[in-house]
N, C-alpha and C positions, 0 to 999 in steps of 0.2 A: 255586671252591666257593661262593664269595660270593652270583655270579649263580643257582647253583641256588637256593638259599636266596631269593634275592629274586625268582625267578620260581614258588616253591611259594608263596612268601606271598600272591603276588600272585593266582595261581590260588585259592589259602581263602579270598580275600576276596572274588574276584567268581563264582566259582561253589559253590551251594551245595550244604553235606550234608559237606564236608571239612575242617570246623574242626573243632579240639578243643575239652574243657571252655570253657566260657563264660570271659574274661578279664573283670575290670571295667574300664571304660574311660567315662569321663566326657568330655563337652565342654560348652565353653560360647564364645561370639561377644561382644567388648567392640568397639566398640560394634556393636547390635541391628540402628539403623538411621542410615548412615555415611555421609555426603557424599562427592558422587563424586569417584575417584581420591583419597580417603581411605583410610589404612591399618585394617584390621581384625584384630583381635588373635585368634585363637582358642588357647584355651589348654582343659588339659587334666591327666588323669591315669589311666595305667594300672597292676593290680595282676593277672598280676606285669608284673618290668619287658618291657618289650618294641619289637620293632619300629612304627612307627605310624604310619597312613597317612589322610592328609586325602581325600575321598570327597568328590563333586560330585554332584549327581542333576541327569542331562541327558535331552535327547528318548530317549536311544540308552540310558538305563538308568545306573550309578553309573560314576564313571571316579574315577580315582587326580588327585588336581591337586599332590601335597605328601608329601612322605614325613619323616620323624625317627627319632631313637631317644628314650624317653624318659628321665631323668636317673638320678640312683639314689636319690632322692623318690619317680619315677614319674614325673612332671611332663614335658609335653612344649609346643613354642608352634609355633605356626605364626603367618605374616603374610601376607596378601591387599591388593590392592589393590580397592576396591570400585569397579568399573565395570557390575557390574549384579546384581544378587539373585540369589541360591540357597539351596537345599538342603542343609548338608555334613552328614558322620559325622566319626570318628572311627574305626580301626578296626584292630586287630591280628588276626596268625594266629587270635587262640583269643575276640576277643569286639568288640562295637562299642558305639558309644556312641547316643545318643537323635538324630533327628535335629534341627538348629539353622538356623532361617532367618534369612539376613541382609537387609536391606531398604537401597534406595539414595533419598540427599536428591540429584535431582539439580541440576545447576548453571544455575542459572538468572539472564541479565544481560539487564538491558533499558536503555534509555534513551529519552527524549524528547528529539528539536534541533526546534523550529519545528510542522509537523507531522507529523512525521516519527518513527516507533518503529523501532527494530532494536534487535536482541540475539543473543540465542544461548541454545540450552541442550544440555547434555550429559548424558547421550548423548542423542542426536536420535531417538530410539526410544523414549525415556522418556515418551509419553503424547501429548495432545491442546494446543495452545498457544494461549490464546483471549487477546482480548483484551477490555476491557471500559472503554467513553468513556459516564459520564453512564448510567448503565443501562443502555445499546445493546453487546449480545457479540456479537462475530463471532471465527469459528477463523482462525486463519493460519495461510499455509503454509510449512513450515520447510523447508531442504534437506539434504542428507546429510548436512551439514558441520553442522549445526543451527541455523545463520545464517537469520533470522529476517527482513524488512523489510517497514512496510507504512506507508500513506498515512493519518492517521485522515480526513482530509477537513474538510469546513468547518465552524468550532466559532462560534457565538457570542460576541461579544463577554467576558472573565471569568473566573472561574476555573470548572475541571472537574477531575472527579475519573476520573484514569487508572490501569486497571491490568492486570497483563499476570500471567497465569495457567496454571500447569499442570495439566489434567486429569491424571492420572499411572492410567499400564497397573498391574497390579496387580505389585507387589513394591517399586512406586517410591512415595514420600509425596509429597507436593502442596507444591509452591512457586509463592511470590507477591510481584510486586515493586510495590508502589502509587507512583504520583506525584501531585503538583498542580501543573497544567498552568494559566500563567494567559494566554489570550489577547487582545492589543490590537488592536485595526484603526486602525493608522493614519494619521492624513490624509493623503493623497498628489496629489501635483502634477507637473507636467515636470516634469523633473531626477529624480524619486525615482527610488530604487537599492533593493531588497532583497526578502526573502522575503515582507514584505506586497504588494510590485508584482507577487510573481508568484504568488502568492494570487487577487490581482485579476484576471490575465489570464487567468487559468487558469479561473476562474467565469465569466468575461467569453467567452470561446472555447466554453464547455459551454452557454452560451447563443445562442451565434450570431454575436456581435458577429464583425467582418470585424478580425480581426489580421494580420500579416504573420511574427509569431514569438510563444511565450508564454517569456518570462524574466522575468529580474528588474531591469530596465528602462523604465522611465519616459519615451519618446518621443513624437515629434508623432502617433504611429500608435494609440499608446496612449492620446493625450488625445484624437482623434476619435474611438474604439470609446466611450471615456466620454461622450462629448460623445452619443454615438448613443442610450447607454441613456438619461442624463436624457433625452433627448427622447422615447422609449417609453414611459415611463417618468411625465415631468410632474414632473421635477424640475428646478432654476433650471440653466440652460445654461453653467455654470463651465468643463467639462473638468478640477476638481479631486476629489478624492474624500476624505469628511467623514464624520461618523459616522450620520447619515442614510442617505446611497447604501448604505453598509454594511450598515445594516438594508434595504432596501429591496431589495439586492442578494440575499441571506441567503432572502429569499421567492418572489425571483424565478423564472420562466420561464421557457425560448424562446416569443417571441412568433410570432401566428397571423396567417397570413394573410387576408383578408376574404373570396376567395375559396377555400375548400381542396381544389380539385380542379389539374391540369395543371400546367404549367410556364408561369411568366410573371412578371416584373418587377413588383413595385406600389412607386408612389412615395407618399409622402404629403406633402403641399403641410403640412399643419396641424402636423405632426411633425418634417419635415425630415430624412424617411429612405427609403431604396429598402432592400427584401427582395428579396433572390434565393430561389424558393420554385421546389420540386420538386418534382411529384408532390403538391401541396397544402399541403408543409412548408417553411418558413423554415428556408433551408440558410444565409443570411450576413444580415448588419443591417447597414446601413454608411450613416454620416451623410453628407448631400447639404446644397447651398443652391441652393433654386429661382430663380424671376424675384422679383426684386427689389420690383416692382409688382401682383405677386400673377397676370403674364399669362402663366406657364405652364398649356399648357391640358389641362382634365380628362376623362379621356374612356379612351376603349380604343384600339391600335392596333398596328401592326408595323413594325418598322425594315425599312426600304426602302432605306439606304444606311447604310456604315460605312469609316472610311477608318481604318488603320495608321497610326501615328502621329502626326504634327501637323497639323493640317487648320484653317491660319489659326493662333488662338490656342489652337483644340479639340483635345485629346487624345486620341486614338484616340477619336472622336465612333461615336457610333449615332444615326444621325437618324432621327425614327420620325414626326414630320408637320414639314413644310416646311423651315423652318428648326430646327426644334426639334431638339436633340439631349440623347442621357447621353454626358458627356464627360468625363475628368480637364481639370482647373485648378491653378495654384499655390495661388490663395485658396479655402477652402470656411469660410466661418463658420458660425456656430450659426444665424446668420437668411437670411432670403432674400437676396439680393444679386446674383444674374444677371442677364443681358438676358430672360432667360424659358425657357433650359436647365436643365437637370439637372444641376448641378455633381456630382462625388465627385472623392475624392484621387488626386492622381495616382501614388502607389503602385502602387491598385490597377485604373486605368484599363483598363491592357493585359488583365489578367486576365479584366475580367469583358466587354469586348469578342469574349475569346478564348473565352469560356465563353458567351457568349450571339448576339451579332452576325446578319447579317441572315436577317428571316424570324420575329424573336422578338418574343414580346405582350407589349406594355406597358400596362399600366395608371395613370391616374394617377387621384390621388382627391384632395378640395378639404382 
């Protein structure tokens, strides 16, 4: 008997023209607008007593979410868990009540490690997630999970002001998590270890410089790539890095070739570096040490012979006139110091033999 009864109620309530006299039936939503997966209290009163049934406005029209009876006050409660905004009633056989929208705070967590933001917010549907470094907004993109991560990239020396932001879809309110972010640069030498080394190499790779990995390591590989840029550069030949490079870094470019058409090798005697340049672009920078005596000679030309691996004391050489070759060495200093070769390290000897080898234009300039 029970079942007819809750299935005639349920029929007066969702279709119309089959209720009785009007019931009064009040409601009202504590709180309005409820942090997510917070409780929301809806409470009420019907006269007379009666059956009473919580109502949702969806795409599909009103659906049933909660049923009671209410007490012998009249008073009835419901409780929700608030995971996203609605519509309710209120609503017995014979009347309903106004309808009551409820609003969602959603959850929103962020953090700052180094330069690095992630967070989250819930639910992941909740709106637009921007972030905002120093006046500069860019949107992020969130995943299903609502797991958030992004890079802000290279900050200046100091403090900044960070902060991480919801556009919110309509039913949701706006949240905002501010930080102060304060960045140091700094000075680093061999041995260094950490998130500034790989800071460094990481700008240092976006530039061209010739690495063999980007971490957070401080190696002979990483004090030649430095060693390449002060020479581009015009800055004193340490292979250490100070608060100068850092600026000087900060404005930097990938460097241009002289020529910017084809493919071809340029050395510079005055600089102490060869470009690998493709197509007109400087694809690697990598510091060399000339002849000693200033008699590497200047001019244009093509390797005519290359040998695999050691050729004497030459490292996988490219000989491009007579004797002259580019070769790995153990020793490559900051100044000239060959018989009148083209020293580079022997890291990356093989490589750029393999990448370039006979047949290929060299250029050298004073």
């Amino acid at each position: 008997m029970r079942r007819v009864v809750l299935f005639l109620a349920l029929t007066a309530l969702l279709v119309p023209g089959t209720a009785r006299a009007a019931d009064a039936v009040t409601l009202s939503a504590q709180p309005g607008v409820a942090s997510y997966d917070s409780v929301v209290r809806f409470q009420g009163a019907t006269v007379p007593l009666a059956e009473v049934f919580l109502v949702e406005r969806l795409a599909g029209g009103w659906t049933v979410v909660a049923q009671t009876r209410a007490g012998t006050d009249g008073s009835f409660i419901f409780q929700r868990r608030a995971r996203k905004p609605g519509v309710f009633q209120a609503r017995t056989v014979g009347g309903q009540s106004g309808e009551v929208a409820t609003q969602v705070r959603p959850r929103l967590r962020a953090r700052v490690r180094g330069s690095i933001v992630t967070g989250r917010v819930l639910p992941a549907r909740a709106g637009t997630v921007v972030l905002r470094v120093d006046g500069r907004t860019r949107r992020l993109r969130v995943g299903s999970a609502g797991r958030f991560r992004v890079r802000i990239g290279y900050l200046r020396a100091g403090r900044h002001a960070v902060r991480v932001a919801l556009r919110p879809r309509p039913g949701y309110v706006r949240a905002v998590r501010r930080f102060a972010l304060r960045i140091r640069r700094p000075a680093l030498r061999m041995g260094s270890h950490g998130p500034g080394v790989l800071e460094l190499k990481r700008r240092l790779a976006q530039q061209g410089y010739a690495l063999p990995s980007v971490d957070s390591g401080y190696g002979f590989a990483t004090y030649e790539a430095v060693l390449a840029f002060q020479k581009v550069h015009g800055l004193p030949r340490t292979g250490r890095v100070d608060r100068r490079f850092w600026r000087v870094l900060a404005k930097a470019s990938r460097p241009r070739s002289r020529v910017r058409r084809g493919d071809h090798l340029e050395v510079s005697k005055s600089r102490q570096t060869l470009y690998e340049v493709r197509d007109g672009t400087v694809v690697n920078v990598i510091h060399v040490s000339t002849g000693a005596t200033g008699n590497t000679p200047v001019g244009t030309w093509r390797v005519y012979r290359e040998v695999f691996g050691w050729d004497w004391v030459l490292y996988h050489p490219m000989y491009f006139l007579r004797g002259f070759a580019i070769h790995g060495y153990p020793s490559v200093p900051a100044w000239p110091a060959s018989h009148g070769c083209v020293r580079v390290p022997l890291w990356l000897a093989n490589g750029l033999r393999a990448r370039w080898g006979y047949g290929s234009l060299v250029r050298v300039y004073g």
